[in-house]
Backbone bond lengths (Angstrom), bond angles and torsions (degrees), N, CA, C in turn:
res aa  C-N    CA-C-N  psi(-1)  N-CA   C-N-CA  omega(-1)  CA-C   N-CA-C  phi
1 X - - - 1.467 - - 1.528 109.94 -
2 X 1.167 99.91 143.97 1.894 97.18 165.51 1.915 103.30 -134.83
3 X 1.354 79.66 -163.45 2.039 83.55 -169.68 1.257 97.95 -126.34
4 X 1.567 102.76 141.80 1.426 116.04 161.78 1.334 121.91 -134.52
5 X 1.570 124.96 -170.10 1.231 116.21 -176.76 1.861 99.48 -119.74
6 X 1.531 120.64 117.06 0.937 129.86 154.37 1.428 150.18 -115.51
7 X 1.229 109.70 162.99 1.604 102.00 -178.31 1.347 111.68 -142.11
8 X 1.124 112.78 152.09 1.837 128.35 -168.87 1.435 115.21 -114.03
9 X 1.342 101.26 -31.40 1.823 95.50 177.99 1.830 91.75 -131.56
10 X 1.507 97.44 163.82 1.854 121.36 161.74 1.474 89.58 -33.29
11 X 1.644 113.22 170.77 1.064 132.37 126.05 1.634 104.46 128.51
12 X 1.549 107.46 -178.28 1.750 107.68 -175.92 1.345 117.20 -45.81
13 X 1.748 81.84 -144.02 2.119 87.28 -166.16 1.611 85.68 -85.59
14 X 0.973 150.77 -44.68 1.640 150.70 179.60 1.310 101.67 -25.13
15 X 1.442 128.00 -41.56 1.540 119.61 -173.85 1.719 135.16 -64.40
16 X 1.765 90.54 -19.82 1.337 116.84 -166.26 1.673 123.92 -85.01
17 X 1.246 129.14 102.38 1.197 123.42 -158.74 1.503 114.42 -115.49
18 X 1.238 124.67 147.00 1.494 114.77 171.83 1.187 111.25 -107.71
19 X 1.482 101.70 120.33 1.530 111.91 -176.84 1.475 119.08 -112.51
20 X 1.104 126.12 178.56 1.673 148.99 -170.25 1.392 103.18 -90.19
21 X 1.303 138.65 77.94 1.942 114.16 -176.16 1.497 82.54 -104.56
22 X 1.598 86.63 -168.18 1.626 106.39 176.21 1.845 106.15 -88.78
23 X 1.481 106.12 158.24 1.332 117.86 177.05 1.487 121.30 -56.81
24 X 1.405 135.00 105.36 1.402 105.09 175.83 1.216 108.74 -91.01
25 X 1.464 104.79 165.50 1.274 119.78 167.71 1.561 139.97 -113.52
26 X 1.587 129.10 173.13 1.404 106.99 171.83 1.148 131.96 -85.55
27 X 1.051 141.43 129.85 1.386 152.81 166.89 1.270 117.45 -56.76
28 X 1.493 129.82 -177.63 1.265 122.67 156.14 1.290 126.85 -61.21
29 X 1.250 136.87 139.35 1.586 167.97 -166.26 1.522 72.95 41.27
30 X 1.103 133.09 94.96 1.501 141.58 125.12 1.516 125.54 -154.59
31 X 1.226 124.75 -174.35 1.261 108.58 -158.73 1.849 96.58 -155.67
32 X 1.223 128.96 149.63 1.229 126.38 -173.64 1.271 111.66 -113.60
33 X 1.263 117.24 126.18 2.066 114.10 -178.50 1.114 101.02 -95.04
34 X 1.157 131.25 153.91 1.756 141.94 149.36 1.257 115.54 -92.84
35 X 1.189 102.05 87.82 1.565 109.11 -170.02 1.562 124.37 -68.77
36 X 1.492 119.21 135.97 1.353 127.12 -157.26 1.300 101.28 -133.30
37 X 1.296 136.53 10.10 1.568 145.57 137.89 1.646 119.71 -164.70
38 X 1.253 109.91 -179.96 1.303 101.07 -175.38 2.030 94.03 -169.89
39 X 1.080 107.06 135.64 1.097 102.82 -163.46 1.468 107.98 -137.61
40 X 1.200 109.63 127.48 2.226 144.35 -162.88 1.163 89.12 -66.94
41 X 1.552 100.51 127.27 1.448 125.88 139.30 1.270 118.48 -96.55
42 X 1.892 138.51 153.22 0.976 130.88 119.80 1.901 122.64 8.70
43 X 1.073 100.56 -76.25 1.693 106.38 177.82 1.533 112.80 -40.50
44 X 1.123 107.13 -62.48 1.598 109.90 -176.36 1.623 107.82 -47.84
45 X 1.403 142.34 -59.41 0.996 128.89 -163.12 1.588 98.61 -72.76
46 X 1.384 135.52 -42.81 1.327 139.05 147.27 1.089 125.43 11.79
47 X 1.547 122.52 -78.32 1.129 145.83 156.49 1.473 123.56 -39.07
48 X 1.222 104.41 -62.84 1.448 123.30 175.57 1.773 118.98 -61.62
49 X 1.577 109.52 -9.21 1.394 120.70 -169.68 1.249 109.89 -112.93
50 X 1.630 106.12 -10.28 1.749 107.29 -162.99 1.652 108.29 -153.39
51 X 1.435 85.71 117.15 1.913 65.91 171.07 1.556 161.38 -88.19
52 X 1.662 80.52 8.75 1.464 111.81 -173.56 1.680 99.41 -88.97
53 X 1.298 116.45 -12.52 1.402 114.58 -178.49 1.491 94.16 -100.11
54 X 1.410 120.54 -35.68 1.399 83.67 174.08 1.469 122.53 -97.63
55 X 1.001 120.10 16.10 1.233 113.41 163.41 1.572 122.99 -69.96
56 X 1.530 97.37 -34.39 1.655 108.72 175.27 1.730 101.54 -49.96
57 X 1.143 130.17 -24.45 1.460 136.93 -152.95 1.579 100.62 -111.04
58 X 1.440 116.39 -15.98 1.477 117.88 178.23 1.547 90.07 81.15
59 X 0.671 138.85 44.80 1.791 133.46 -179.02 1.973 110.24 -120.16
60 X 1.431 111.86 121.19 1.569 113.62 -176.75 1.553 98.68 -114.47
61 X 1.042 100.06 -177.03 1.051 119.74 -177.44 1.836 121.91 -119.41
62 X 1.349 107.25 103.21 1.650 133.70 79.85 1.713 76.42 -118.00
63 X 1.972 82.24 147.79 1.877 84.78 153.29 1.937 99.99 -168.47
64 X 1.390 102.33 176.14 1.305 125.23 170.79 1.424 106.41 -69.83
65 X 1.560 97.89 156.74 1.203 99.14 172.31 1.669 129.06 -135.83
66 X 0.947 120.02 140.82 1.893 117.46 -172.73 1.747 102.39 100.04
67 X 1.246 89.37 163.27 1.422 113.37 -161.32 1.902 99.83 -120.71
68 X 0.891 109.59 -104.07 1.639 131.48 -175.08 1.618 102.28 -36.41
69 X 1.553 131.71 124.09 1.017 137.83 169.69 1.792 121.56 -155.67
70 X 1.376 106.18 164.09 1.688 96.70 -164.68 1.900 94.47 -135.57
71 X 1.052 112.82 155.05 1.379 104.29 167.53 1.687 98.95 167.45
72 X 1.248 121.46 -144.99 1.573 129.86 -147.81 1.806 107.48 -136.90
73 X 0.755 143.35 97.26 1.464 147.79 169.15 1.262 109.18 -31.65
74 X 1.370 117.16 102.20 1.556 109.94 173.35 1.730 125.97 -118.38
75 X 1.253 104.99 30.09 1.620 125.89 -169.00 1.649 120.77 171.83
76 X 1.272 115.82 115.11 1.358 131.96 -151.41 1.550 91.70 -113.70
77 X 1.159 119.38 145.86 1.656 122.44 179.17 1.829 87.36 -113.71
78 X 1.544 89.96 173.42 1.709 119.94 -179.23 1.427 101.42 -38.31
79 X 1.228 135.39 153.52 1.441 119.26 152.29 1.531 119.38 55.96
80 X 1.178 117.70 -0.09 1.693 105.87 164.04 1.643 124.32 -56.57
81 X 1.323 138.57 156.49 1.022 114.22 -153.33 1.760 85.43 -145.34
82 X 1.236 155.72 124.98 1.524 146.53 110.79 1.852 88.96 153.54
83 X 1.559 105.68 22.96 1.477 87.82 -172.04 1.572 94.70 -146.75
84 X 1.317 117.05 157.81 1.537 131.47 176.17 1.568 117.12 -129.34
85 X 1.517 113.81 160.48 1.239 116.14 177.15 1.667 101.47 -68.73
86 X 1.376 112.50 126.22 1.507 130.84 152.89 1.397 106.75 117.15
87 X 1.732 118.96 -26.24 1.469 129.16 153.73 1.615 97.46 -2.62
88 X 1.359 108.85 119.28 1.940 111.92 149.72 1.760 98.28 -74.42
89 X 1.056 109.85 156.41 1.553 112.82 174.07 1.599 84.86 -175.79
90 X 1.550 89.11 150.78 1.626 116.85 -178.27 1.588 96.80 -115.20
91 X 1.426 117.98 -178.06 1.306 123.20 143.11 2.023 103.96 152.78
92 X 1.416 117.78 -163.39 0.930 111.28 155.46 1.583 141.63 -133.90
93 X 1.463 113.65 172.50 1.384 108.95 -161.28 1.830 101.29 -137.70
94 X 1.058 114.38 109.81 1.697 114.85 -166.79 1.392 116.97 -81.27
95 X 1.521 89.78 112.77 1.784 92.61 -177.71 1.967 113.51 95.82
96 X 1.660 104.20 -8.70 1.544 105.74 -163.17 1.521 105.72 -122.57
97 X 1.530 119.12 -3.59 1.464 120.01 175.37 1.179 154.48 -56.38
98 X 1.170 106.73 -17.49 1.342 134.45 -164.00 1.504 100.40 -99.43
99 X 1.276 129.37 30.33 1.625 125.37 172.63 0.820 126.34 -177.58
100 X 1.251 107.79 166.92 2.161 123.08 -147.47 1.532 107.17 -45.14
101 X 1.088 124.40 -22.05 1.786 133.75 -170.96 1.620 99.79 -135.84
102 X 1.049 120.42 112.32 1.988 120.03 126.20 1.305 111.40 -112.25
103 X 1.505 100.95 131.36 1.626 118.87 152.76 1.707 112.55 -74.37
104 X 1.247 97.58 146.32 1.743 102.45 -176.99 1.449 99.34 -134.61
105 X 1.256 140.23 140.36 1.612 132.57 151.76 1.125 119.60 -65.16
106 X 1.545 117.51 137.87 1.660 117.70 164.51 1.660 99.38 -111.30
107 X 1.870 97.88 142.14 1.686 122.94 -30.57 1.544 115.38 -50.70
108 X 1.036 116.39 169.35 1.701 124.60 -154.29 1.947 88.85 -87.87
109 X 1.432 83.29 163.73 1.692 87.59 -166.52 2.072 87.32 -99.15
110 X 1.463 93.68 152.60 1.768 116.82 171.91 1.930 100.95 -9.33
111 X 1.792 120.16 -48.31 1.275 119.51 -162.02 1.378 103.66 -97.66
112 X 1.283 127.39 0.41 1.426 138.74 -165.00 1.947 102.35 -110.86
113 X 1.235 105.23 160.42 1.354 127.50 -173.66 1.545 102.20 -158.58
114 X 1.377 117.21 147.72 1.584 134.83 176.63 1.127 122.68 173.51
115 X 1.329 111.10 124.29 1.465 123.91 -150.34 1.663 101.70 -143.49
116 X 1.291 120.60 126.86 1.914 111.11 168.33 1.565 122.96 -54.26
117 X 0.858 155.23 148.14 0.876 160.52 -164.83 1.430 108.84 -108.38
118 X 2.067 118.74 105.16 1.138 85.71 173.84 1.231 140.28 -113.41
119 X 1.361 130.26 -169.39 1.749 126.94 -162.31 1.669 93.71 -69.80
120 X 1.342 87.79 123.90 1.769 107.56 160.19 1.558 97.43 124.28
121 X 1.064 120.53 -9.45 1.399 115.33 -169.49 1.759 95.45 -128.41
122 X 1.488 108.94 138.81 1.459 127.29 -149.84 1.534 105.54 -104.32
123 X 1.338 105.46 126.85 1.852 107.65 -174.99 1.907 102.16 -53.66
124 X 1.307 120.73 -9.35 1.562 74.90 173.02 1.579 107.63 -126.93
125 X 1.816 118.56 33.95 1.457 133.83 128.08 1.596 116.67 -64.38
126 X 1.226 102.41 -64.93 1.638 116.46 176.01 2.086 103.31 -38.86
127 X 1.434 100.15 -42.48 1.843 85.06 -177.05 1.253 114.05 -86.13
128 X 1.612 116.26 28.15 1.363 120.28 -172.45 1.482 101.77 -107.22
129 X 1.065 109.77 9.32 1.768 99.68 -146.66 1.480 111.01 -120.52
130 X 1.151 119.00 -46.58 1.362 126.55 173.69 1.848 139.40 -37.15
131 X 1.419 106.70 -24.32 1.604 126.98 -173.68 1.875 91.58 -117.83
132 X 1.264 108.03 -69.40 1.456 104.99 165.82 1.386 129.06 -22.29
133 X 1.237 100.12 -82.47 1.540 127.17 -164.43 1.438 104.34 -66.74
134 X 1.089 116.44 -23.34 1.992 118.44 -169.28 1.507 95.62 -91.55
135 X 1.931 123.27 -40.03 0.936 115.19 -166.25 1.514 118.27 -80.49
136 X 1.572 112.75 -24.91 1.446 138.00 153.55 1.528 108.47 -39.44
137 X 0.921 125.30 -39.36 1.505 120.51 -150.34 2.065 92.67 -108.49
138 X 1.457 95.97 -48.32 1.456 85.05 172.96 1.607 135.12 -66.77
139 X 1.801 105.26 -23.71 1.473 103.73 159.30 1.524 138.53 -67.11
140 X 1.304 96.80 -20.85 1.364 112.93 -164.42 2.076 81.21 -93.46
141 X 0.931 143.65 -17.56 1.592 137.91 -153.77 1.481 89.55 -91.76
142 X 1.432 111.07 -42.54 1.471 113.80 -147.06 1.628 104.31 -92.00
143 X 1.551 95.36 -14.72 1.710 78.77 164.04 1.687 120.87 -108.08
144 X 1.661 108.96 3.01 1.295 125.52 159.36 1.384 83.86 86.01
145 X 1.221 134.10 110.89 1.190 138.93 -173.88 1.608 111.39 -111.76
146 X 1.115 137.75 141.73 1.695 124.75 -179.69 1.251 95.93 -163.55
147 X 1.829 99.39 166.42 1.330 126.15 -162.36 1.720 92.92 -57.19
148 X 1.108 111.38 152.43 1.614 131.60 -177.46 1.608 118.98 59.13
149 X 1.469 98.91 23.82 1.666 76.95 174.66 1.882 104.61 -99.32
150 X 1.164 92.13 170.75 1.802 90.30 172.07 1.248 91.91 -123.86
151 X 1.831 93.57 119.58 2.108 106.16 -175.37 1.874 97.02 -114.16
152 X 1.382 98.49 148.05 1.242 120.06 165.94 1.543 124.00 -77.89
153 X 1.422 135.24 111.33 1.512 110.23 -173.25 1.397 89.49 -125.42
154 X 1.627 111.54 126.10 1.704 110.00 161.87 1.454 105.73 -84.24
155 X 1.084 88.36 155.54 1.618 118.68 175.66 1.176 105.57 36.04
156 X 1.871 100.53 76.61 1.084 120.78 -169.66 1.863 111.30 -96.14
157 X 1.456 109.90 -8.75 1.612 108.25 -177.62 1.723 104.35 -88.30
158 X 1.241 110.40 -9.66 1.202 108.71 -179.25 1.838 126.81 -73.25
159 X 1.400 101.57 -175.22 1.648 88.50 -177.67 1.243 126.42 -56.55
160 X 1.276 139.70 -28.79 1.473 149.85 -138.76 1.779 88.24 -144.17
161 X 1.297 130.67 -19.38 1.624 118.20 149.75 1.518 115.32 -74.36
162 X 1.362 122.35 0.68 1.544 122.90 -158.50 1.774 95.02 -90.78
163 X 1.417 93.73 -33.92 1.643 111.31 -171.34 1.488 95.90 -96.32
164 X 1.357 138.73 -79.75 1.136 118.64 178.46 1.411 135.99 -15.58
165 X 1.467 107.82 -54.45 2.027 103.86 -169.28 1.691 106.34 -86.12
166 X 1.655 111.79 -2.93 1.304 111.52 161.17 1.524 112.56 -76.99
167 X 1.155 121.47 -77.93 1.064 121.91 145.31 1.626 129.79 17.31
168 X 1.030 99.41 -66.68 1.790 126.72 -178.73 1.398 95.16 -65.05
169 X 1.393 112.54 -77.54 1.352 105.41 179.38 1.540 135.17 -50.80
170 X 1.414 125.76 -22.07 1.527 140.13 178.13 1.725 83.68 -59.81
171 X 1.432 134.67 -44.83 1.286 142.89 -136.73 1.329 97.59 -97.39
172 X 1.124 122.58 -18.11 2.035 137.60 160.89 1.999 95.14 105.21
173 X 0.967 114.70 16.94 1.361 117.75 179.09 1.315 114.89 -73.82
174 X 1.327 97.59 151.41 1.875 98.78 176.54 1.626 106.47 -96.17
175 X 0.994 133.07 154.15 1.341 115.23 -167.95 1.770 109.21 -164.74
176 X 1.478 100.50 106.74 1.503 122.67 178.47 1.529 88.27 -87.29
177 X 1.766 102.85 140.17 1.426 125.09 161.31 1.736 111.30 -122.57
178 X 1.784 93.30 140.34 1.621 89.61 168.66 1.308 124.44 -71.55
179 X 1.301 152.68 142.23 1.193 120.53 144.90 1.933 99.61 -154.84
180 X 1.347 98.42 -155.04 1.617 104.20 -177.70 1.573 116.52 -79.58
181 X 1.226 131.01 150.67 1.435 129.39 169.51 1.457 101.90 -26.25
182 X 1.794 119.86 -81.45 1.369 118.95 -144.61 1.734 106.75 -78.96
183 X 1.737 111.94 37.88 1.494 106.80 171.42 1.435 89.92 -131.29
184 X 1.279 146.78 7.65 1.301 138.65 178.07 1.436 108.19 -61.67
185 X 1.661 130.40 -60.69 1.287 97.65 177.88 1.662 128.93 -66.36
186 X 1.036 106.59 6.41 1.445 105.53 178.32 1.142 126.44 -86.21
187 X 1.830 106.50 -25.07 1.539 112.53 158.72 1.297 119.26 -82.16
188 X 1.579 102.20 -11.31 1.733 94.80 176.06 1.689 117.05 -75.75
189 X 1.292 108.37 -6.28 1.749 125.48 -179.79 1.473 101.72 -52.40
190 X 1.209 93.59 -30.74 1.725 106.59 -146.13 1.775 119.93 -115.03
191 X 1.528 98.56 24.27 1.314 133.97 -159.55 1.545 115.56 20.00
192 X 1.585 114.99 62.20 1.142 142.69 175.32 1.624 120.19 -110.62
193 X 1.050 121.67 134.58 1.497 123.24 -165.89 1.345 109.74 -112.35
194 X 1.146 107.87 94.82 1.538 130.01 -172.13 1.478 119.13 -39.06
195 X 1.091 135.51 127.10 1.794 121.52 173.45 2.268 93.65 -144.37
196 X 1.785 78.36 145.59 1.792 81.55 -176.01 1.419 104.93 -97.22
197 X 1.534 82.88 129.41 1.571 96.81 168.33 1.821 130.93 -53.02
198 X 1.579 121.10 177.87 1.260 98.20 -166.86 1.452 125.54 109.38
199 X 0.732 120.88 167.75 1.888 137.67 166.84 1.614 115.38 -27.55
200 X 1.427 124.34 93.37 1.566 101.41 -178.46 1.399 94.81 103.69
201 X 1.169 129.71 -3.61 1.816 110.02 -178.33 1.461 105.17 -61.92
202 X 0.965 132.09 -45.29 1.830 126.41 172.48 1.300 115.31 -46.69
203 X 1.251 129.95 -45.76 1.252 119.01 172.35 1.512 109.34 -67.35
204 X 1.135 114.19 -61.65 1.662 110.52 -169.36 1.801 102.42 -36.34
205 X 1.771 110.37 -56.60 1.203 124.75 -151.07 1.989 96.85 -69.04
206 X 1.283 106.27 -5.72 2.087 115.90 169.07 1.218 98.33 -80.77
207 X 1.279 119.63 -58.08 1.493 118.34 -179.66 1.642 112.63 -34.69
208 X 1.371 112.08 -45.26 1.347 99.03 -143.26 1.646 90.10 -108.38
209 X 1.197 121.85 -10.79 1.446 142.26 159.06 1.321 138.81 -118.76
210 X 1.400 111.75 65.55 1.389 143.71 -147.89 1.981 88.62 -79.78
211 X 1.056 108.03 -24.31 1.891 117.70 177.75 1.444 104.49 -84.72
212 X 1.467 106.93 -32.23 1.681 88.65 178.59 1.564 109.62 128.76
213 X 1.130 146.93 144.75 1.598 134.68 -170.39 2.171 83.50 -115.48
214 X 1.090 109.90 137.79 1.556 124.25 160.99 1.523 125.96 -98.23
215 X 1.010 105.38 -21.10 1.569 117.23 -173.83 1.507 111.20 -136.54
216 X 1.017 115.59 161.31 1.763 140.06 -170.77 1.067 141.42 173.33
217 X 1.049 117.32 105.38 2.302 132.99 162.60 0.889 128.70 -69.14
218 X 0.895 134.04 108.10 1.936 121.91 166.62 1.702 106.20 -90.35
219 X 1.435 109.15 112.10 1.372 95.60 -178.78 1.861 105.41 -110.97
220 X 1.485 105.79 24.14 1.909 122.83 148.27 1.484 114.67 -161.51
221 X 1.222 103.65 129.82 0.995 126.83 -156.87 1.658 147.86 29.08
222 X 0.792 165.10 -129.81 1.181 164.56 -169.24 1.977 127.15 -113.05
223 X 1.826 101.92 -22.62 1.291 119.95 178.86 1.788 96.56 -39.63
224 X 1.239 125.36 -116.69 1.349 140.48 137.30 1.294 98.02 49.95
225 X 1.827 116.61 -91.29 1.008 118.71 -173.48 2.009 131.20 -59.70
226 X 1.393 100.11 -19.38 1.575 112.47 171.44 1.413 108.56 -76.24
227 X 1.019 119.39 -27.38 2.055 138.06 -168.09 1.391 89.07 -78.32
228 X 1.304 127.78 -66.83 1.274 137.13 -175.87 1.611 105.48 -43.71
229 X 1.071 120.45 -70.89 1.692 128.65 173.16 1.654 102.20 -34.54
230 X 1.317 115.78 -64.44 1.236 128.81 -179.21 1.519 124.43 -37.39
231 X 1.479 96.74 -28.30 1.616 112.54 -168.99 1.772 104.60 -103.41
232 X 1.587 96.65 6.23 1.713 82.90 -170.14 1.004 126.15 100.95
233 X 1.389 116.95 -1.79 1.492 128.36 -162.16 1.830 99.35 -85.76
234 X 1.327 115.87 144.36 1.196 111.76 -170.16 1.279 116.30 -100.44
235 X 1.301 150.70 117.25 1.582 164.99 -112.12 1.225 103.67 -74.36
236 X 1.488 131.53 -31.23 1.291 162.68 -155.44 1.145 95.78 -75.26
237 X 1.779 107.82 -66.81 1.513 119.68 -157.81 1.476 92.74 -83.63
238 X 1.224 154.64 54.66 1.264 144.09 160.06 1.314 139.63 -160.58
239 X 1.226 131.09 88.69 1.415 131.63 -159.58 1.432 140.44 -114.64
240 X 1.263 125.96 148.64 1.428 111.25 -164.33 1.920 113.33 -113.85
241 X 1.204 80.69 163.75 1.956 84.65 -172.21 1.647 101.91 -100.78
242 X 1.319 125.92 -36.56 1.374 130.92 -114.64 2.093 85.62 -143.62
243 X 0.954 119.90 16.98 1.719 114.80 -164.94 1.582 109.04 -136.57
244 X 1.144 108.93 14.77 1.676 114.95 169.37 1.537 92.35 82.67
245 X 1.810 96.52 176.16 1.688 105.89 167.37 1.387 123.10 -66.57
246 X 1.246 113.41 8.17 1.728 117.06 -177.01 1.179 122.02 -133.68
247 X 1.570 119.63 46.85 1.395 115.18 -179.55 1.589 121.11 -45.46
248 X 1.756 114.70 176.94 0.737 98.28 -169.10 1.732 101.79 -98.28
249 X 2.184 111.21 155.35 1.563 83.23 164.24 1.707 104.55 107.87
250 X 1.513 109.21 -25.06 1.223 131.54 -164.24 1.257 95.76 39.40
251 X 1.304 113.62 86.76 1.799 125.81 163.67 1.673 85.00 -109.20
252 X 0.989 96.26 -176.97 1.728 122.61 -172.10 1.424 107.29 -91.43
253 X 0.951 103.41 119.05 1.807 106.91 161.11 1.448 110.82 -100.37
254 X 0.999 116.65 136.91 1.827 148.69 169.09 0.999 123.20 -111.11
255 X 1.477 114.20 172.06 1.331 124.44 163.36 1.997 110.44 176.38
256 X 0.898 109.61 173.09 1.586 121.68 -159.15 1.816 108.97 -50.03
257 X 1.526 100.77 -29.82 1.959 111.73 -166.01 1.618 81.51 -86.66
258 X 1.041 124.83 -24.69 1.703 102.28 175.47 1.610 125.16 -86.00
259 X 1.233 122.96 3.29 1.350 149.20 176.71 1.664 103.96 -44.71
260 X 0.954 90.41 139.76 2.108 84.24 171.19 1.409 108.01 -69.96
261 X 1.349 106.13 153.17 1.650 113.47 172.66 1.556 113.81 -44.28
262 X 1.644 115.36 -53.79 1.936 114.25 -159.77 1.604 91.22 -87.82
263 X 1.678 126.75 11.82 1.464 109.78 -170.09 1.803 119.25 -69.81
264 X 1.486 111.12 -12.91 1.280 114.85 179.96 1.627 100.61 -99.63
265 X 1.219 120.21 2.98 1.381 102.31 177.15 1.567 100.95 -111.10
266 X 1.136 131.77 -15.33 1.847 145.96 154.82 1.824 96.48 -50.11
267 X 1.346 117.11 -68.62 1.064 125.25 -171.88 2.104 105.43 -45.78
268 X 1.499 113.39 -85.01 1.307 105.22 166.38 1.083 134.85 -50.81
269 X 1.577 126.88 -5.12 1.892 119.92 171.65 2.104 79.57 -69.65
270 X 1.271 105.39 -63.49 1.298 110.49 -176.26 1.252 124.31 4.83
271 X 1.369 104.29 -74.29 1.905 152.00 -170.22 1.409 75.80 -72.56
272 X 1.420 141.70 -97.62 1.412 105.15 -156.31 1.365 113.78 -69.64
273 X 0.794 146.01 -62.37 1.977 118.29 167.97 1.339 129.03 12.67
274 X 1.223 105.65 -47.80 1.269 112.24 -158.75 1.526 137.55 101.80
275 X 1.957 98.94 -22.16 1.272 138.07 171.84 1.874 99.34 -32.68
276 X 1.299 103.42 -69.08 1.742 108.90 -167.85 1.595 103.42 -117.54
277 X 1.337 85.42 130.97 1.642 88.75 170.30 1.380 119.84 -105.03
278 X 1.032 131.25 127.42 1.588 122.07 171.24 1.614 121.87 -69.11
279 X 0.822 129.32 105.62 1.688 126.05 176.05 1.718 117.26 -79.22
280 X 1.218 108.70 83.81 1.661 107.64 171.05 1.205 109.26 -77.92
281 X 1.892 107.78 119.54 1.312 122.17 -169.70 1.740 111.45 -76.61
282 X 1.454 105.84 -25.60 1.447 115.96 -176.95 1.448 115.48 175.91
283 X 1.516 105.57 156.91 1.857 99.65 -163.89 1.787 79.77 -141.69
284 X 1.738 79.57 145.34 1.831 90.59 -178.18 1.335 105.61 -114.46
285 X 1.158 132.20 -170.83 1.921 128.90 143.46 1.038 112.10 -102.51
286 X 1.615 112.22 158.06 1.728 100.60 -166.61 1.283 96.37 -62.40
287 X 1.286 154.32 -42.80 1.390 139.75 -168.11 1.806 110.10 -24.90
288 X 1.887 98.66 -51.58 1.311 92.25 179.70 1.198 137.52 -95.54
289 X 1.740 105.73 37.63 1.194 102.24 172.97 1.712 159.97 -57.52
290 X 1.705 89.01 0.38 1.776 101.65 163.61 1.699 103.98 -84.08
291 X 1.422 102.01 -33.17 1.314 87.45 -174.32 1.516 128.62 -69.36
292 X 1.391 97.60 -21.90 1.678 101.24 172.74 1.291 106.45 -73.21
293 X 1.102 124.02 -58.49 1.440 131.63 -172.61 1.726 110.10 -58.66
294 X 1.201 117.18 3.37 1.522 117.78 -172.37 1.432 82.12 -105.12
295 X 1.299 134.82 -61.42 1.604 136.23 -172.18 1.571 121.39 -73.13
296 X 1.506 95.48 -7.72 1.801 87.53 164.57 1.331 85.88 -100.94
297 X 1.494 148.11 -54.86 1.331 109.71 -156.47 1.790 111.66 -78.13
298 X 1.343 125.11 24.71 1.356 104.88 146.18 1.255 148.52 -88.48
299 X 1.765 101.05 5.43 1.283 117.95 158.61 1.569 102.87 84.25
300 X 1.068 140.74 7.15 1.237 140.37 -170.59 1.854 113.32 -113.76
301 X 1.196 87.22 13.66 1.930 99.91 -160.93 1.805 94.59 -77.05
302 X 0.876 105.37 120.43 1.877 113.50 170.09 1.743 107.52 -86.10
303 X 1.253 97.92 65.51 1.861 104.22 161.03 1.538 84.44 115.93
304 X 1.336 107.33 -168.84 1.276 112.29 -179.17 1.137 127.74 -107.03
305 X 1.903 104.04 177.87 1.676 104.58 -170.74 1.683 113.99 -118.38
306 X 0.850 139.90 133.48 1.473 158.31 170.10 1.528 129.36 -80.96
307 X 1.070 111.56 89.67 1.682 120.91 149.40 1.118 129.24 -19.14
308 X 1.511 146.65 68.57 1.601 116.78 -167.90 1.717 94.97 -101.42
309 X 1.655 103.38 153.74 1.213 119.93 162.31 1.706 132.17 -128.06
């Protein structure tokens, strides 16, 4: 037997239980990780809170929960192909993260991700990276981002703003983030120029860009991306993660599966560089998995949080 984290009905972190199942195993062309963290998105409790979101995901109920995870290959099926027993490898598994075993197919299927993990960088950075880091890289792609622009990123203290305004900057960009008063110095770490979201963000965001903003993400909700329009910003240059297939404005919608192929391996040369730092705001054990999941969905988390098992 091993343990996972499941749930049977909609609803908060109360729904989420860690249970006793049976061991799975790998099959042909797949491969089984022993997972040694796994690290929360926004999405995951999402899903787990609503069912219209997970339906977008094909996801019913009973199911697993979490996406992004890192750990060690400890069982190779028939015909697997680019992986070995003891391999570190990260990646993701939808709906199956959150416990001691995911099986993944090689190559990984449309909902799957798997990547080696490499030396210098720590399985529970590595389980930070996968939903983040892909969705970071694909917002910033889709509005073609380049040296000298000044880009707008909402909800920029968050997980997938942590990677974005780094990101931005590798790209020579100047880069204002929205967020709340008590995260401004935290974007200022990150040589980002803080502006509060809300009522008036266009004006503030003139103030502080008296030249003009060219580029813009909204990586929650739609604020961001209407401000951007507002400012002149051209539909092209601005895209959203978090606003369905129909933003408003016909800006671009994204998300992590549209990412370029080498974008997670740009991202970790990065991470060892020194280039990007990951900030893990806090790490639980799965035991406490309402409790993590209660403090990421208050939205106030400065970088991300980690699962260890």
């Amino acid at each position: 037997m091993s343990r996972a984290v499941i749930y049977e009905t909609f609803g908060g972190p109360e729904v989420l239980e860690l249970r006793e199942v049976p061991q799975p195993h790998a099959g042909p062309r797949a491969v089984r990780v022993r997972v040694t963290a796994a690290g929360l998105n926004p999405m995951d409790w999402g899903i787990a809170a609503r069912p219209e979101a997970a339906a977008q995901f094909g996801i019913t109920v009973p199911s697993g929960f979490g996406y992004d995870f890192a750990g060690v290959i400890d069982e190779i099926g028939d015909d697997a192909t680019g992986f070995a027993v003891g391999d570190r490898v990260y990646g993701g598994a939808l709906g199956r993260a959150v416990a001691d075993f995911v099986v993944v197919e090689t190559p990984a299927t449309a909902a799957e991700m798997l990547w080696h993990t490499p030396a210098g960088i720590s399985d529970e950075v590595a389980a930070t990276l996968p939903v983040a880091g892909m969705t970071a890289a694909a917002a910033l792609a889709a509005i073609e981002l380049r040296s000298g622009d000044t880009v707008l990123i909402g909800g920029a203290a968050g997980g997938v703003g942590v990677f974005a305004m780094q990101l931005a900057k590798l790209f020579g960009a100047k880069v204002i983030g929205t967020a709340s008063a008590s995260t401004f110095e935290f974007l200022r770490r990150f040589g980002t120029e803080p502006v509060a979201y809300g009522p008036g963000l266009a004006d503030r965001v003139r103030t502080l860009a008296p030249e003009g903003v060219t580029a813009a993400t909204d990586l929650f909700g739609t604020e961001t991306a209407e401000t951007a329009l507002d400012l002149g910003v051209s539909p092209e240059r601005i895209s959203t993660v978090a606003a369905g297939p129909n933003p408003p404005g016909g800006v671009r919608a994204t998300g992590g599966f549209d990412a370029n192929p080498d974008a997670m391996a740009h991202i970790t040369d990065a991470i060892l560089a020194g280039t990007i730092t990951v900030p893990i705001a806090a790490t639980f054990p799965i035991e406490k998995i309402r409790d993590a999941v209660t403090q990421q969905a208050e939205r106030h988390v400065h970088g991300k949080i980690v699962i260890t098992l």
